[in-house]
Short mmCIF file of the C-alpha atoms (twelve columns), coordinates in Angstrom:
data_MODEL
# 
_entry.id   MODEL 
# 
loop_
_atom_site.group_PDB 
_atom_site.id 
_atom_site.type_symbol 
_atom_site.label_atom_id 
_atom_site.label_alt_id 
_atom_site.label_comp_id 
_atom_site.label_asym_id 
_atom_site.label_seq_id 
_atom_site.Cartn_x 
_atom_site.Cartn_y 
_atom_site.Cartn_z 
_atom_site.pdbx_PDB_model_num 
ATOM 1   C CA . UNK A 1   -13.735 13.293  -9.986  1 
ATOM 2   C CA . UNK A 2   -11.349 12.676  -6.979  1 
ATOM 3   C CA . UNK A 3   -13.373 13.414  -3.801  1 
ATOM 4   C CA . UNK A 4   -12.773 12.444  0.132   1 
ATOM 5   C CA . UNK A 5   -15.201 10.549  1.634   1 
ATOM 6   C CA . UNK A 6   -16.032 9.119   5.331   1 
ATOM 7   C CA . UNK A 7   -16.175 5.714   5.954   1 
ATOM 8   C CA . UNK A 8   -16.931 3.633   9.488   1 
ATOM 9   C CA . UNK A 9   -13.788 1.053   10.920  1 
ATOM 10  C CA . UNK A 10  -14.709 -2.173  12.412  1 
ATOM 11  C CA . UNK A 11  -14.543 -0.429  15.424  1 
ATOM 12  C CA . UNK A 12  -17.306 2.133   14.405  1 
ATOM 13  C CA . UNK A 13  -14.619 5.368   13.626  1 
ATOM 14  C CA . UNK A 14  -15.402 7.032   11.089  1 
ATOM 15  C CA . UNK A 15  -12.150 7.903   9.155   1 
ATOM 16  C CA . UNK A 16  -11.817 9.417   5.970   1 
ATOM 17  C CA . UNK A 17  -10.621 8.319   2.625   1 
ATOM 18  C CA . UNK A 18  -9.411  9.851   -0.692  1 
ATOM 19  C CA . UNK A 19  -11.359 8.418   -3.621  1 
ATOM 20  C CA . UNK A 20  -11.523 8.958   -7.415  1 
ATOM 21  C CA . UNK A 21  -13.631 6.229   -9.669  1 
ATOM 22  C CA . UNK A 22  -12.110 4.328   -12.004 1 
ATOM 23  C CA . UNK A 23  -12.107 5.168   -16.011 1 
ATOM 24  C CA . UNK A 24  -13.404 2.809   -18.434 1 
ATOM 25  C CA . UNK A 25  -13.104 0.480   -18.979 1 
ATOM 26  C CA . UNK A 26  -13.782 -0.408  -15.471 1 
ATOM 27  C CA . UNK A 27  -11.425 -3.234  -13.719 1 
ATOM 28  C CA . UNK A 28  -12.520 -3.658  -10.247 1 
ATOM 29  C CA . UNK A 29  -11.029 -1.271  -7.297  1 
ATOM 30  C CA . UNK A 30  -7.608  -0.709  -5.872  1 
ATOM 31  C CA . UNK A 31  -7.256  0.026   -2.120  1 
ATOM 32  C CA . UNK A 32  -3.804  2.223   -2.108  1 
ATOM 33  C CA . UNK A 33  -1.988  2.563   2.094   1 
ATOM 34  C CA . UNK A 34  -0.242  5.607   2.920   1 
ATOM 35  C CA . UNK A 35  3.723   5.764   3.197   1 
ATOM 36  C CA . UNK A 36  4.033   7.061   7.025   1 
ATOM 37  C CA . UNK A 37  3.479   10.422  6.086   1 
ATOM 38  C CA . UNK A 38  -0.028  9.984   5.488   1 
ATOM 39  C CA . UNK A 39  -2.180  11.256  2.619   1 
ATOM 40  C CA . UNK A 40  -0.036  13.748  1.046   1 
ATOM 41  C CA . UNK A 41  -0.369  14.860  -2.540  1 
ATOM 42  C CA . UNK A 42  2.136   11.438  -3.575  1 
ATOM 43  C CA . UNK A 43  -0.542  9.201   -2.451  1 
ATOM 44  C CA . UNK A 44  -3.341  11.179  -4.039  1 
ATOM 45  C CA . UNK A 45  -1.547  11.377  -7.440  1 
ATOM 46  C CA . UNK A 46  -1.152  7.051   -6.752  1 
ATOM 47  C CA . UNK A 47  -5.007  6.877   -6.721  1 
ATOM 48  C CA . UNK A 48  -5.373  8.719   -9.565  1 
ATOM 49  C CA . UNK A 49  -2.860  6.891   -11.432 1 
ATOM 50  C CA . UNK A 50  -4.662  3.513   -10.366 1 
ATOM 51  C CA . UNK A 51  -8.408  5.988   -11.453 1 
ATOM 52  C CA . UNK A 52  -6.704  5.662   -15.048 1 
ATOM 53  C CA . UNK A 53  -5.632  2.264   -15.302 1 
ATOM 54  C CA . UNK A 54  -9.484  1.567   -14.316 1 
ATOM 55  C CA . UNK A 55  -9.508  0.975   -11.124 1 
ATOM 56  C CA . UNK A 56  -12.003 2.808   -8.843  1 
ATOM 57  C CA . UNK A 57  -9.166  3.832   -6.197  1 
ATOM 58  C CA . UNK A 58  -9.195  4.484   -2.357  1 
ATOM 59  C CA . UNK A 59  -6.440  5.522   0.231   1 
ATOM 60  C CA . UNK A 60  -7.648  5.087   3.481   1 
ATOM 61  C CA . UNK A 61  -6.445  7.885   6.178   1 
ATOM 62  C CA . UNK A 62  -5.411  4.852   8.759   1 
ATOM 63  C CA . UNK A 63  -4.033  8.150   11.156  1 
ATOM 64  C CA . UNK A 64  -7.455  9.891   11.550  1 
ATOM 65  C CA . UNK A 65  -7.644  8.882   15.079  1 
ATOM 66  C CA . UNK A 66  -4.520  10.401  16.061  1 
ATOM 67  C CA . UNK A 67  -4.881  13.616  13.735  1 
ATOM 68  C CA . UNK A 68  -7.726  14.488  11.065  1 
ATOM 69  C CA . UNK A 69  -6.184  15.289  8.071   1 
ATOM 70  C CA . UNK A 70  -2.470  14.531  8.953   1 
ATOM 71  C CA . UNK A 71  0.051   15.292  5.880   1 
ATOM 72  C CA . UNK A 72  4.211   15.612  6.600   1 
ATOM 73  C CA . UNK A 73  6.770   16.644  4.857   1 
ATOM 74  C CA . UNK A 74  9.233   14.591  3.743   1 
ATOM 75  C CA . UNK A 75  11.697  15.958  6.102   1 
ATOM 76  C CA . UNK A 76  13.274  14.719  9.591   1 
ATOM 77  C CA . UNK A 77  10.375  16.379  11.247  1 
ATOM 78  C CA . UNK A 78  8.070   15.049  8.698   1 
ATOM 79  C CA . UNK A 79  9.349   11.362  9.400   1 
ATOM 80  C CA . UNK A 80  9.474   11.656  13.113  1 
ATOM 81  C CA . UNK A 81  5.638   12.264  12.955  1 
ATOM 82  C CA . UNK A 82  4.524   10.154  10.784  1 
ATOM 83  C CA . UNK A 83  6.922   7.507   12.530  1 
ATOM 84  C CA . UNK A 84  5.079   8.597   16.027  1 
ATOM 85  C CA . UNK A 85  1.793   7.697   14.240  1 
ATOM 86  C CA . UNK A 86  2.318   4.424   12.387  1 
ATOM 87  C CA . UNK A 87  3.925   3.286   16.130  1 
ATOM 88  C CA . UNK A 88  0.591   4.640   17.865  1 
ATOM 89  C CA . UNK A 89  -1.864  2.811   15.371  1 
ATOM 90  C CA . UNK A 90  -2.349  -0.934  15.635  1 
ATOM 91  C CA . UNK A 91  -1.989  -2.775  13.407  1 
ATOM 92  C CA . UNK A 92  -4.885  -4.755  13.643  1 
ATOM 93  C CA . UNK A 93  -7.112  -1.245  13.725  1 
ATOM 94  C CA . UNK A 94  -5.466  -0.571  10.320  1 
ATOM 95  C CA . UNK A 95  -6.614  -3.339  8.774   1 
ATOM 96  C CA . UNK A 96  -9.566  -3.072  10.230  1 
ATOM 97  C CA . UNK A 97  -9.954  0.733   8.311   1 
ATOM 98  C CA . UNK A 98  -8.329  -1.406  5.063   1 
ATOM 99  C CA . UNK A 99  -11.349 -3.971  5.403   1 
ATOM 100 C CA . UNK A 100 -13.931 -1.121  5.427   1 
ATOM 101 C CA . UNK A 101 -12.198 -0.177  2.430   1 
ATOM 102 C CA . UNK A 102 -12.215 -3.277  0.563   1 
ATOM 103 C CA . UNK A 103 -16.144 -3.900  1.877   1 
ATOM 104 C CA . UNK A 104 -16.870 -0.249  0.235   1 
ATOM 105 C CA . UNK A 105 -14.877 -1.350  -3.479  1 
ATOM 106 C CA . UNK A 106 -16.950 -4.717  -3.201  1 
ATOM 107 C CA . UNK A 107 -20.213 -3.104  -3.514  1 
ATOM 108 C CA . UNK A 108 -20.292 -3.839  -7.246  1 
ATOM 109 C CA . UNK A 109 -19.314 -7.197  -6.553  1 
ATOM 110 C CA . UNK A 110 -15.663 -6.416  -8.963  1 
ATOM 111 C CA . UNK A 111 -12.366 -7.511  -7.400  1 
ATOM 112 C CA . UNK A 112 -10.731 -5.775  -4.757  1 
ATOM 113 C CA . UNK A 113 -6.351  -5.690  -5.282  1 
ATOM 114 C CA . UNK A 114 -4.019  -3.717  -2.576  1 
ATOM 115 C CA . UNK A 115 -1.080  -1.616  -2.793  1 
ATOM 116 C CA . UNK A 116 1.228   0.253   -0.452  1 
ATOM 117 C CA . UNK A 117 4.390   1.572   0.340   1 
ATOM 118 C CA . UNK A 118 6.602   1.727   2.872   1 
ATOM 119 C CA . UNK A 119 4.641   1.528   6.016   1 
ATOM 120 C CA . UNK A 120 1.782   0.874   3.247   1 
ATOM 121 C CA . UNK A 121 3.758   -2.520  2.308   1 
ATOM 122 C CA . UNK A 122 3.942   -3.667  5.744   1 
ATOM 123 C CA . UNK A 123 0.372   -3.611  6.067   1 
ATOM 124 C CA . UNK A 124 -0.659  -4.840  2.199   1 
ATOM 125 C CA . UNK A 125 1.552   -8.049  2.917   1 
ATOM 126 C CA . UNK A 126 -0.999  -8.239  6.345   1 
ATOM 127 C CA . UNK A 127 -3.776  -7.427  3.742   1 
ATOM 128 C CA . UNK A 128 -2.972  -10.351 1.937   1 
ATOM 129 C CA . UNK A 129 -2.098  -12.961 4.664   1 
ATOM 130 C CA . UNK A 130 -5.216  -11.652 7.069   1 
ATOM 131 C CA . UNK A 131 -7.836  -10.161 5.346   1 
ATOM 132 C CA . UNK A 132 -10.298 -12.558 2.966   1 
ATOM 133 C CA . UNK A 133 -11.556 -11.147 -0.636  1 
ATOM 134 C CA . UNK A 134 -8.612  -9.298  -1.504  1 
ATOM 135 C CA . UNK A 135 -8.209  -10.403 -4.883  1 
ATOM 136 C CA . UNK A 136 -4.095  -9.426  -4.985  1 
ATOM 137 C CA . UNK A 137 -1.756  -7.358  -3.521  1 
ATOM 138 C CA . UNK A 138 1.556   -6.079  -4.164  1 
ATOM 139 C CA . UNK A 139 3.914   -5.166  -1.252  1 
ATOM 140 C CA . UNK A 140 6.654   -1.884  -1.917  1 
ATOM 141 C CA . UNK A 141 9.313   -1.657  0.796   1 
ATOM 142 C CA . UNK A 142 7.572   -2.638  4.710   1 
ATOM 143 C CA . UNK A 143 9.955   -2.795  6.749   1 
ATOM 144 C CA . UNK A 144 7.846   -5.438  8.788   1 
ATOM 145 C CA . UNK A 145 7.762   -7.959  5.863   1 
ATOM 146 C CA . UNK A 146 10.680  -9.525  7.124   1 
ATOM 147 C CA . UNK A 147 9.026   -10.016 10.422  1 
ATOM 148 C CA . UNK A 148 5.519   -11.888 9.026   1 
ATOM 149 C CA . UNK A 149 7.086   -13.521 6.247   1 
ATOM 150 C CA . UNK A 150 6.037   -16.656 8.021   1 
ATOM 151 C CA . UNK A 151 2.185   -15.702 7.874   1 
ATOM 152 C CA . UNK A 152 0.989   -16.926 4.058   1 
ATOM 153 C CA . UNK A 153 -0.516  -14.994 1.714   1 
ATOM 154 C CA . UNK A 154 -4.470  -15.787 0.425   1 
ATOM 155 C CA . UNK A 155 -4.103  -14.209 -2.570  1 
ATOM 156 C CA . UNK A 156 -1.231  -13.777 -5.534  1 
ATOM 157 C CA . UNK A 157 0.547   -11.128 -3.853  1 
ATOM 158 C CA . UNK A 158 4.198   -9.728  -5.432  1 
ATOM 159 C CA . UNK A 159 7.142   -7.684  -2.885  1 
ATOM 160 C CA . UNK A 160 8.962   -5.114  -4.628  1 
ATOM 161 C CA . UNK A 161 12.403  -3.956  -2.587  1 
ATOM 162 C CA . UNK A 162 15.033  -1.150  -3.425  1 
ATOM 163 C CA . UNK A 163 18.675  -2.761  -3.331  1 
ATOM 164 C CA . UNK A 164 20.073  0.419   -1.464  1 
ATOM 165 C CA . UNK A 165 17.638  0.630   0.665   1 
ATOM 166 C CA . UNK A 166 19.177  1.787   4.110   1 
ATOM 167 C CA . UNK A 167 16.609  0.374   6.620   1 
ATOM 168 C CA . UNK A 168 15.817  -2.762  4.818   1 
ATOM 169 C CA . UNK A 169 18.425  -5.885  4.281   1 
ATOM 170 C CA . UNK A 170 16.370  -6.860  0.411   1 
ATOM 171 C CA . UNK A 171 18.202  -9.981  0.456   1 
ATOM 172 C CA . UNK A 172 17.098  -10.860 4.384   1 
ATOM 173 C CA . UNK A 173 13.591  -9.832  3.289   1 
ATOM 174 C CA . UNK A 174 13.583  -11.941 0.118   1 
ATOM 175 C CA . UNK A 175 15.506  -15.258 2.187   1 
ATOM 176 C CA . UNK A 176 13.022  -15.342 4.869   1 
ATOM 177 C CA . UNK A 177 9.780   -14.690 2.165   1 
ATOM 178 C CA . UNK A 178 11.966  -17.826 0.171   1 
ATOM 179 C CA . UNK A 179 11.927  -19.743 3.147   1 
ATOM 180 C CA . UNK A 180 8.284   -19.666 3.623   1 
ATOM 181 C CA . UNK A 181 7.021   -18.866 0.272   1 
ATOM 182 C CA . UNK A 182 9.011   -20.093 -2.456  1 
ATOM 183 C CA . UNK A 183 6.225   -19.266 -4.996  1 
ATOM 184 C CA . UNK A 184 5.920   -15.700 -4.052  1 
ATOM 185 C CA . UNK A 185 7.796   -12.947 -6.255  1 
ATOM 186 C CA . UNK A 186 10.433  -10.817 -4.361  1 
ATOM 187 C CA . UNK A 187 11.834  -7.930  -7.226  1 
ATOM 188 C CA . UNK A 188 14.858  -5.999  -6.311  1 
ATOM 189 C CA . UNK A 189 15.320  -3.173  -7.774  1 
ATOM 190 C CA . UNK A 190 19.106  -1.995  -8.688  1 
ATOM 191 C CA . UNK A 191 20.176  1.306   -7.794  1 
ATOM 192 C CA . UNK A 192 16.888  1.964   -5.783  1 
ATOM 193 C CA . UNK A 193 16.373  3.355   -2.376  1 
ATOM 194 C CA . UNK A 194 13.850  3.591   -0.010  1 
ATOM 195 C CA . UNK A 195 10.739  5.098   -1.566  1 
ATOM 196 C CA . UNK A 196 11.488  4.786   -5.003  1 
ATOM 197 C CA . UNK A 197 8.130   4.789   -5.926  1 
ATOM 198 C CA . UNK A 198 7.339   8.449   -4.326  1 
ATOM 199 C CA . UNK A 199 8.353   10.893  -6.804  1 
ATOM 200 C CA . UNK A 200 9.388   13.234  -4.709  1 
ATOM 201 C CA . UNK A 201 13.304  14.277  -6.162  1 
ATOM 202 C CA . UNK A 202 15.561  12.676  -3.175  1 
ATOM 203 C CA . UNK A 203 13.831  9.044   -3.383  1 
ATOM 204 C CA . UNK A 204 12.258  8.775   -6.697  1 
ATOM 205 C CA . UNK A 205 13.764  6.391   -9.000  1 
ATOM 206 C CA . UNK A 206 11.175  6.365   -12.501 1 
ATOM 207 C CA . UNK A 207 13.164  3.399   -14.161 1 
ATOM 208 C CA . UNK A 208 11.912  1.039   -10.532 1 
ATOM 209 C CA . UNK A 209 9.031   2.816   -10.285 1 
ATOM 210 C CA . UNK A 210 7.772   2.157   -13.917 1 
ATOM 211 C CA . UNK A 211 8.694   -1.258  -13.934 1 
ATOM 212 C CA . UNK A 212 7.471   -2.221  -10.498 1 
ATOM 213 C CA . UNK A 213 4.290   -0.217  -11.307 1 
ATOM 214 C CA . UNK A 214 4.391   -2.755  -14.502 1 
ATOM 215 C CA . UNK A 215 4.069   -5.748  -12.502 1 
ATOM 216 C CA . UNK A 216 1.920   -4.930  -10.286 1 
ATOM 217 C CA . UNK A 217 -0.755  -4.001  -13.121 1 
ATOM 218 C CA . UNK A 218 -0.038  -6.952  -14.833 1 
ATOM 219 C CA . UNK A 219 -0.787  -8.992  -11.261 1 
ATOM 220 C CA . UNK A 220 -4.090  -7.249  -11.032 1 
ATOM 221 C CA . UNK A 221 -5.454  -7.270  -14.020 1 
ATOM 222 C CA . UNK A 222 -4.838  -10.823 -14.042 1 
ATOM 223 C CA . UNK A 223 -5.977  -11.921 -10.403 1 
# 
């Protein structure tokens, strides 16, 4: 049963975290990062997609500093707020929350795999290049990719991109990644926007979505 739970940063906050155990046959655990509006009912319905697959899954709430329980619509105001917040939070503070996360999934000594959108994927493709014993992680439209593509993964880690995407240039992304990483897979995704995987109507795109979703499995379940 999906439950929220309190967990300490490396700074000592305690922050909470939506969780939900994985089915069996058990996998290893999933550590799932918030799109900027934080952990709306899209995120929670991710970690309960990831509960099914068999991962025991948990989205950290990386804003609880600013704002217990902060949620936004998916609306102007909605993305000025949750823009406010991802610009107040360091980075390295997130992934500081996203370590307590992945020391909390490694308690049964399973593999630990990220996976995030949006502001999420910024900070997965951090996951992967900063953060030891994450086991793979697959990055869905940061916008700061582009700008650490030079840091280098320590884990299999996969980039998913929507080819109308307004705020992100996929083919700058996937050149500088290239430059640096040859090995790494960059997917763009045809006739997908920004968000693609949130289902709400104006960005969800299930054809993306299911095949992105796809790959990603198959990276975990193989890492």
């Amino acid at each position: 049963m999906a439950e929220t739970i309190t967990l300490a940063g490396a700074d000592g906050f305690e922050f909470s975290a939506y969780h939900e155990p994985a089915f069996t046959p058990r996998k290893g655990g999933v550590i799932v990062i918030q799109e900027i509006f934080g952990i709306d009912r899209h995120v929670r319905a991710d970690v309960s997609r990831w509960a099914k697959m068999g991962y025991e899954a948990l989205a950290p709430a990386l804003f609880d500093r600013l704002q217990r329980d902060f949620h936004a619509e998916h609306d102007d105001a909605g993305i000025k707020a949750g823009l406010e917040k991802a610009r107040a939070t360091p980075l390295e503070q997130a992934l500081g929350d996203i370590a307590a996360c992945r020391d909390f999934l490694q308690r049964h000594g399973e593999k630990v795999c990220v996976v995030g959108y949006c502001y999420g994927g910024s900070l997965t493709w951090l996951s992967a290049t900063r953060l030891p014993g994450v086991a793979a992680a697959s990055s869905y439209y940061g916008s700061l990719v582009k700008s650490f593509a030079a840091e280098t993964p320590k884990c299999p880690t996969i980039v998913h991109l929507g080819r109308t995407d307004p705020g992100i240039d996929a083919d700058e992304v996937e050149t500088a990644i290239r430059q640096h990483h040859p090995d790494v897979p960059v997917h763009i995704y045809e006739g997908a926007g920004h968000g693609f995987n949130n289902e709400s109507p104006e960005r969800y795109n299930a054809e993306a979505a299911d095949l992105a979703r796809h790959r990603t499995l198959e990276l975990f379940d193989n890492a």
